[in-house]
N, C-alpha and C positions, 0 to 999 in steps of 0.2 A: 207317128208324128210326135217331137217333142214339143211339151207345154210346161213353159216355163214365166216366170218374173223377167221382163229385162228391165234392172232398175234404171230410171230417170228419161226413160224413154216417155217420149209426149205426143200423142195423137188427138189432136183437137177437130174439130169439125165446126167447118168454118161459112159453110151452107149444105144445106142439107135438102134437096127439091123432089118430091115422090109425086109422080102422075096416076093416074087412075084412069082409064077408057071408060068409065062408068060416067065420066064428068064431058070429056069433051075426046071425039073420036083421035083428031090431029096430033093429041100428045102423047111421045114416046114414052114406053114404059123402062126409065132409067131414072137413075139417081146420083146426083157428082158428089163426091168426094174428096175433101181435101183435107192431108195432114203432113204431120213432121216428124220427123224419126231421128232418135238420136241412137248413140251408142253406151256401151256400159257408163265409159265418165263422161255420158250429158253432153259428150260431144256432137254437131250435125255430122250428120251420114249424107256423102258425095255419089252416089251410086247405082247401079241398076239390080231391081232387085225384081224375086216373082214373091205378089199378095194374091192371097185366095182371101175371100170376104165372104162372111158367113152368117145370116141373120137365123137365131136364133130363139125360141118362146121362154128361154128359163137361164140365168144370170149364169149359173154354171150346170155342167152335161145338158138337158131338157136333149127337144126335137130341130131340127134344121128345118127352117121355113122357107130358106134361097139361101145359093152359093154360088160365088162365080170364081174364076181364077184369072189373073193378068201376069201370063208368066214374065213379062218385061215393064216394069215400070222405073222410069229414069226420076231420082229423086238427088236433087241438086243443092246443097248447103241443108239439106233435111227436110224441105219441101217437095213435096208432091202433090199430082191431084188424074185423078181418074174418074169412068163415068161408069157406075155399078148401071147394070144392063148389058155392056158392049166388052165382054169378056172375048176371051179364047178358049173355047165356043160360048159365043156371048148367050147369057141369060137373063131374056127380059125380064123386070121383074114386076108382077101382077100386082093388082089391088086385092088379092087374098091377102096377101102377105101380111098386110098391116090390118087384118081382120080383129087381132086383140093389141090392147097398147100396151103389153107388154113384150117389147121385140127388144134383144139383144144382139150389136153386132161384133164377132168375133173374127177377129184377123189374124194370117199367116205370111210371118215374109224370110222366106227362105227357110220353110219348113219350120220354125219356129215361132209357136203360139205367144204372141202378144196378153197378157193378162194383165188388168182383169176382164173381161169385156166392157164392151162401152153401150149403157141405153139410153137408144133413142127417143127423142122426143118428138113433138107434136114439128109439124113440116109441113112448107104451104103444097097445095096438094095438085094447083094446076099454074102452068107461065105455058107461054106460046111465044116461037119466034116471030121478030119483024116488031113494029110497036105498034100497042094495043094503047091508045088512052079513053080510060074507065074511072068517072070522077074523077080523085083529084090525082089518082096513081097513074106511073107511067114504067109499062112494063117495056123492055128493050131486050134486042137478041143478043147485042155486044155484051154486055156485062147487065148487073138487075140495081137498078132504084127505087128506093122508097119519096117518095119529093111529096109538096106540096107549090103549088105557085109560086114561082118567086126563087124558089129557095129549093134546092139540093139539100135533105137530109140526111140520107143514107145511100152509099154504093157501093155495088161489092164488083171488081174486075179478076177475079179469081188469083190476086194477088195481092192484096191492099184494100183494107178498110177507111172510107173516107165518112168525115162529117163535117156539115160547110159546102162551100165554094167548091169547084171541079178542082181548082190548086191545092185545096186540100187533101195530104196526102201520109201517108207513114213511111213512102218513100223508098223502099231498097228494091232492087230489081226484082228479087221474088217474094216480097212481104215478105223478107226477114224480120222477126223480134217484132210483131205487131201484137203482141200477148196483151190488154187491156190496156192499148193506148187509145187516148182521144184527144179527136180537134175539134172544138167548139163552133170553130167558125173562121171569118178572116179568108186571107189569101197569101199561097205558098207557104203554109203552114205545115209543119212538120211533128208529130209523134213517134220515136222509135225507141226500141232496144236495139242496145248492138252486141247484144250479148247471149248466150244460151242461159247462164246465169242467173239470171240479174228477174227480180219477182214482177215486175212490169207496171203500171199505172202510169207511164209518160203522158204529160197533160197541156194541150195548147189549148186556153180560151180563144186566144182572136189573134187578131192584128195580123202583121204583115211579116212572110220571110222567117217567122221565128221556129226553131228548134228546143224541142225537149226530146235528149237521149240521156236516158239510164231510168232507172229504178225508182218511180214514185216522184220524179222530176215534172216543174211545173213553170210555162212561163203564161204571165195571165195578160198580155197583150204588148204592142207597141210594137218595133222597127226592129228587125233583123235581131234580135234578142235571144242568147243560147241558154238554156239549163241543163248541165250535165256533161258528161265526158265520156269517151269513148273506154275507159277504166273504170272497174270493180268497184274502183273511192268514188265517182262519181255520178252519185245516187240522192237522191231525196233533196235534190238543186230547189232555188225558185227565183226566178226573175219576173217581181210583179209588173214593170212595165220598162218606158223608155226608149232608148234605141242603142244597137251597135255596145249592147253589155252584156257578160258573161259570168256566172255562174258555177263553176266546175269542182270545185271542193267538195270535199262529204257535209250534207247539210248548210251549204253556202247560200245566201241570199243576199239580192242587191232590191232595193226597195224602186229603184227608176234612176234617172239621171240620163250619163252620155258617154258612151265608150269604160263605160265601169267591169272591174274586174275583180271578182272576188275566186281565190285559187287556195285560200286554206282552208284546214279542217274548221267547220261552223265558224268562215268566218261570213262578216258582215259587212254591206256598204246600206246606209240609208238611201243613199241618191248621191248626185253632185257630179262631177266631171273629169275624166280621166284620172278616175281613185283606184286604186288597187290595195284590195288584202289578203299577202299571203300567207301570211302566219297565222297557225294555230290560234284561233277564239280573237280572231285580229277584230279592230274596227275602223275606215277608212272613210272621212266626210269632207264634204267640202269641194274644192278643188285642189285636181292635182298632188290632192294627202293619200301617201304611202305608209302602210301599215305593214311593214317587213318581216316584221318579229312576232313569235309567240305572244299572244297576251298585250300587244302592243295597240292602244285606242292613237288615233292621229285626228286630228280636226284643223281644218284647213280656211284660212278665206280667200276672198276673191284674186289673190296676188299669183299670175300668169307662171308659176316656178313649181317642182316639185318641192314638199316637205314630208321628209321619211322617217321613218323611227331608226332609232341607231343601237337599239339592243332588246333583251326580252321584257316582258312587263311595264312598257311605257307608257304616259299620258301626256300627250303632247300636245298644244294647242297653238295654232298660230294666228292672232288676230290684230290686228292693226289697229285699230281699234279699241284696245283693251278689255278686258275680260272682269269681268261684274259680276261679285256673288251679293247678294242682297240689293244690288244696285242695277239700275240698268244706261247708267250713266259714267260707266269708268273714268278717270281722267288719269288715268297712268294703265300700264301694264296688265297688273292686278289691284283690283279696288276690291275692299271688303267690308259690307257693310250689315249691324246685326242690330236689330233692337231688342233681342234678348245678351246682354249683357251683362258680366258678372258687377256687382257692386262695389268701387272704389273707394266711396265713402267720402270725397270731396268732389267739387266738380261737375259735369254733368255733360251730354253730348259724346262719350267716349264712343267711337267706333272701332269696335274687335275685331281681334284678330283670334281664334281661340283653337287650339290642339290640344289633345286629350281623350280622354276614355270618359269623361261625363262627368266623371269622381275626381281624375285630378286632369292638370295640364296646366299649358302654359297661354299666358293673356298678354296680347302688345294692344295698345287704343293710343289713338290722338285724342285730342281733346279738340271737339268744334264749336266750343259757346261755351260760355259760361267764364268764370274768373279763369280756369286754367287753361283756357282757347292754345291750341298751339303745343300746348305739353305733351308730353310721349310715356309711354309708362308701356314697363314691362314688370309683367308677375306672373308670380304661381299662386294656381287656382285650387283650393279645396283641399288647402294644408297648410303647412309649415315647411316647404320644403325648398331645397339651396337653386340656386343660379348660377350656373356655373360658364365660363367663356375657354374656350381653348381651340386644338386642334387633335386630327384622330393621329399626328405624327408626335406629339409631346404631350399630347394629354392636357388636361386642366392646367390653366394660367390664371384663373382669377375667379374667386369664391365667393358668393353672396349668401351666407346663412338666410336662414327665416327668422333670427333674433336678431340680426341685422349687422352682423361682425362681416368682415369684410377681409378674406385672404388672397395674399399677391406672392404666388410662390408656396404658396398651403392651401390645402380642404380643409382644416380642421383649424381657423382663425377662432382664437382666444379673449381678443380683443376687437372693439371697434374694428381695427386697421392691424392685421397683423401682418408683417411681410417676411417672408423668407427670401433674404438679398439684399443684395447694397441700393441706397436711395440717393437719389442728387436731386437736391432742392436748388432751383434755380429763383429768385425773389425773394421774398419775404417770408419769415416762419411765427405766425401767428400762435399763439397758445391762450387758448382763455379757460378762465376756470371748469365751468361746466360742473362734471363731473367727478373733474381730476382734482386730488391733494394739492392746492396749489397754497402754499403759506410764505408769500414773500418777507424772506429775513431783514427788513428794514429795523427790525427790533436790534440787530447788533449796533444800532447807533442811538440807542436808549439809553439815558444816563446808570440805568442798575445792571448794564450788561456787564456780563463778567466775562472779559479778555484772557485768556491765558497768557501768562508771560512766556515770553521769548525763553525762556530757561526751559518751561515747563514744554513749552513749545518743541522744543531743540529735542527733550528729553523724550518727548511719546513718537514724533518722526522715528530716530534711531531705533525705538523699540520695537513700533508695531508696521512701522515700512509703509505709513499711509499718514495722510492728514485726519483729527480730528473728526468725526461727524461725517467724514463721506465712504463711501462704498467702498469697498476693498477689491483686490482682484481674485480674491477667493469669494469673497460674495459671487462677483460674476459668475466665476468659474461653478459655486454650489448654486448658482439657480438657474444659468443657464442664460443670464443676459441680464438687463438691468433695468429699468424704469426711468425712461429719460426725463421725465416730468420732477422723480426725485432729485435725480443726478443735477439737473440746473439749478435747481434751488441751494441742495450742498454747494455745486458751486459757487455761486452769488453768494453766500453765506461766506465763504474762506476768503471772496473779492474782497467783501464787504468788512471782513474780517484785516485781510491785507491792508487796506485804506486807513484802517486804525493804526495798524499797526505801521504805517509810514508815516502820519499825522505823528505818533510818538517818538520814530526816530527823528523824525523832519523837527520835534522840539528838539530833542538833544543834540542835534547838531546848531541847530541856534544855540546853544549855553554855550556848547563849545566852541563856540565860534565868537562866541560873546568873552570868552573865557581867556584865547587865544590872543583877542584884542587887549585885552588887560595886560597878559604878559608882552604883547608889543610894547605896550607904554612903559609896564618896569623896567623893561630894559632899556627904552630908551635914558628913561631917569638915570637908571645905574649905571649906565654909559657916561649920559654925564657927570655922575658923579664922582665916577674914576676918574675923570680928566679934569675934574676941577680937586680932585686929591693930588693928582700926579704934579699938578701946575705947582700946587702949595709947599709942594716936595721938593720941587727943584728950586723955588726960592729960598729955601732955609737948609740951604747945604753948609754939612756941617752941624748941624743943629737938630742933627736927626736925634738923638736922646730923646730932646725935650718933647719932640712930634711923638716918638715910640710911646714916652711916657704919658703925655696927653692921650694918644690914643688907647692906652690900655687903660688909661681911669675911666 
C-alpha cells in the first residue's frame, strides 16, 4: 500500500456520533462520517472512489483498533459522507475502541494513504431515532439540533451548518464551502464560499435574505444585502446594514443606505442611495454620487440626477446649498471662514482664504467691519514673495514684487511700474511729485536767465544733432530707454525756452515793422518832393543854368 502526502487535500469532520451498548441497548454501533476530498491543485474531486478507515492508538505505525473498507463511495464536487460500522463486510464498531483517548483515524482512497492522520476527539456518545425531548434538547431522526425554546441554535442535515432560523442556511446543494461560515440569526440568510480557495470566515449577523460569499466577508444585518463575489478579489466584503446594497470589491464596504454599490478595490460608500464606487480607494455619498475613477471621493445631495467623477483623483462636491468651511451658513458656492487669520495690519474682520505649507502661501480676505468693510485683499503669507497673474499657455503677464514694483510684460520690474510694451492712455495723465525728480523750469522766465542766442543756438544744433539740455538719442540707445519724468521737463524747458525766444523775434518784427512805417512816409515825402522839383523845372525853362547852379550851391 502506498503512503503518501497529497497536498491541499482536506478532510474535515463535520459530526462525529460514537454509540456504546454499555449506555443504551437500541443504539447502533456506527459512526458517520463526513468529508472533502480534493486533488493535487486543491481542486474538488467528482468521483467514486473505495475508503478503507482505520482507527488507530498511535499518530503514526502503533496498533489498528477498527477498520472498515467502503469499496464504493460516490463523492460529488468533493463532498462525501459514510457511516463507519456499515462497511463491506461491515464492521461494527465497539465501545472498546475508544477505551484510551488517544485514537487516531487513518484513511485509504484508492489505495492511497491520506497523511497525516487525523485525531479524534471527544463525541457525543448516545442519539436515538424518532424524537426524544429531554429538558431543553431536542434530539431528531431527520437531521440533529442543539435548540433551546424559542429559538433554533444549531443544525446539522448532513449537508449544511445552520445558526438562527430554520431559513438560515450556507446554502449550496451539498454544503459546498461552509469552512467557518456563520449566520447569527435572521431569516433567509446566507453564509458561503464558493470557492476551494478562499480561507473562509463568511459572516451574516441578521436580518433578512442577505448573502456573504467569499473570504472573511461580513454583512451585519438589513434587506437582501450582499458581501462579496463569486471571484478570488472578492473577499474581506462588509455591508453593515440597509437593503438591496452590495459589496463586491477587495475590502469594499457600504456603511447602509439603498441600492448602494461598492465594486472597487477598498472602495467606500458611507450610506445614501443609488451610490456606486468603482474605482480604486473610490468614495461615493449622498445620492446618486458616482465615484468612477481611481482615488475619485464624490459627495452628492439630495438632487434626483447622477453626479460622476470624470477622471482619476477627484474631489467632488455637489451641494445646493453651498459648501461651508469654518461656517455652517454658506451664502455662495463656497464660503470660507477662519478666525485664525494672518495679520493685515489695518482693518479688522478679514475672512481668509489661505493656501500654503504653514510657512508660506497665499492669503485673499474681504473685509466685514471695520473702516475697510467691503475691501478685498490678496497676499502672500510669510515672506516677501511676488504675485504673479498669467496663463499656463504664455506664462506670466503681470508681476507684483514684495517691494512693491509692479511688472506688465516682465518678472523682474525695476520700477514702481515697469512695463515691457506699448501703453495707450486714454484721459488724463496725472504726474505728481512724489518721489519723482520733478523741477518745473518756470525759472527760464527769471529775469537772471540766461537765453542762448539764436547764433549760439544755430551753432550747437549743427554740431551735436540735438537741443541743448535734452537727451540724445544715443543717450537712449546707451541706457536702454529714458526717464519720461526727465524728458517732460527738458521738454517744458525748450517750450519755455521757445516762448522766449518768440517774445524776442515777435519784438523785432515790431521795429521792423515800425521801421518799415518810416520808410513808407520818406517816400512818400520824397515823392513829393520830386514833383514839386519837377513842377519848378518846367516853369523856368530855359533857365536851367541858374536851377543847376542854385542847386549845386
Amino acid at each position: 500500500m502506498n503512503r503518501r502526502r497529497i497536498p491541499q487535500i482536506i478532510m474535515s469532520i463535520l459530526a462525529l456520533f460514537v454509540t456504546t451498548i454499555a449506555i443504551q441497548a437500541a443504539v447502533p454501533n456506527t459512526m458517520n462520517y463526513q468529508g472533502r476530498l480534493t486533488n493535487d491543485q486543491g481542486q474538488p474531486v467528482s468521483a467514486t472512489v473505495s475508503m478503507t478507515f482505520t482507527i488507530c492508538d498511535a499518530e503514526t505505525d502503533g496498533n489498528s483498533k477498527w477498520t472498515e473498507t467502503h469499496p464504493s463511495v460516490s463523492v460529488v464536487d468533493g463532498l462525501f459522507s459514510v457511516v463507519l460500522g456499515q462497511g463491506d463486510p461491515a464492521a461494527p464498531i465497539m465501545d472498546t475502541v475508544f477505551s484510551s483517548p488517544n485514537r487516531w483515524l487513518e484513511i485509504v482512497v484508492n489505495g492511497e494513504i491520506i497523511s497525516p492522520r487525523t485525531k479524534l476527539a471527544s463525541s457525543p456518545y448516545t442519539f436515538q431515532s424518532g424524537w426524544i425531548l429531554e429538558g431543553n434538547v431536542l434530539y431528531t431522526a431527520g437531521y440533529y439540533t442543539l435548540a433551546r425554546k424559542g429559538n433554533i441554535v444549531w443544525d446539522y442535515n448532513g449537508d449544511h451548518t445552520n445558526l438562527g432560523a430554520f431559513a438560515c442556511t450556507t446554502g449550496v446543494e451539498n454544503g459546498y464551502g461552509i469552512r467557518d461560515c456563520t449566520v447569527g440569526g435572521g431569516t433567509r440568510n446566507v453564509a458561503i464560499l464558493q470557492d476551494s480557495w478562499t480561507n473562509g470566515g463568511a459572516t451574516v449577523s441578521g436580518g433578512y435574505g442577505n448573502t456573504a460569499i467569499g473570504g472573511y466577508c461580513t454583512v451585519g444585518g438589513g434587506y437582501e444585502n450582499t458581501a462579496g463575489s463569486e471571484d478570488i478579489f472578492g473577499e474581506l466584503c462588509t455591508v453593515a446594514g440597509g437593503y438591496y446594497n452590495k459589496a463586491s470589491g477587495h475590502a469594499a464596504a457600504i456603511g447602509g443606505g439603498q441600492r448602494d454599490t461598492a465594486s472597487g478595490y477598498n472602495s467606500t460608500i458611507p450610506g445614501g442611495r443609488l451610490c456606486k464606487a468603482s474605482g480604486r480607494y473610490s468614495l461615493a455619498a449622498g445620492r446618486r454620487a458616482k465615484a468612477l475613477h481611481d482615488g475619485s471621493w464624490v459627495w452628492a445631495d439630495t438632487t434626483d440626477e447622477d453626479f460622476e467623477s470624470t477622471d482619476n483623483n477627484q474631489f467632488l462636491i455637489r451641494a445646493s446649498g453651498g459648501v461651508g468651511i469654518g461656517t455652517n451658513t454658506p451664502l455662495s458656492p463656497l464660503q470660507i471662514e477662519s478666525a485664525n487669520n494672518y495679520t493685515w495690519g489695518v482693518g479688522n474682520g478679514w475672512g481668509d482664504f489661505n493656501i500654503g505649507d504653514g510657512t508660506y502661501g497665499l492669503c485673499m480676505g474681504v473685509a466685514t467691519s471695520g473702516g475697510g468693510a467691503g475691501g478685498v485683499r490678496i497676499w502672500t503669507a510669510g515672506g516677501s514673495g511676488h504675485i504673479k497673474f498669467g496663463n499656463s499657455a504664455n506664462g506670466d503677464h503681470l508681476t507684483i514684487l514684495g517691494t512693491g514694483n509692479v511688472g506688465i510684460g516682465t518678472t523682474t520690474p525695476a520700477y514702481k511700474l515697469d512695463v515691457n510694451g506699448d501703453i495707450n492712455v486714454s484721459g488724463s495723465y496725472n504726474v505728481k511729485k512724489g518721489g519723482v525728480n520733478f523741477n518745473h523750469p518756470d525759472y527760464v522766465f527769471e529775469p537772471d536767465y540766461t537765453l542762448m542766442s539764436l547764433d549760439d543756438l544755430k551753432t550747437y544744433v549743427f554740431k551735436n544733432k540735438h537741443l541743448p539740455n535734452v537727451i540724445s538719442a544715443d543717450d537712449v540707445k546707451k541706457n536702454n530707454g529714458f526717464k519720461l519724468d526727465e524728458l517732460l521737463i527738458q521738454m517744458l524747458e525748450k517750450l519755455e525756452e521757445q516762448t522766449l525766444y518768440i517774445i524776442q523775434l515777435n519784438e523785432k518784427t515790431d521795429r521792423i515793422e515800425a521801421l518799415e512805417a518810416e520808410n513808407d512816409e520818406l517816400r512818400t515825402q520824397l515823392s513829393q518832393l520830386t514833383s514839386i522839383v519837377e513842377t519848378f523845372m518846367a516853369k523856368q525853362e530855359g533857365g536851367g543854368n541858374k536851377l543847376e547852379t542854385l542847386v549845386s550851391k
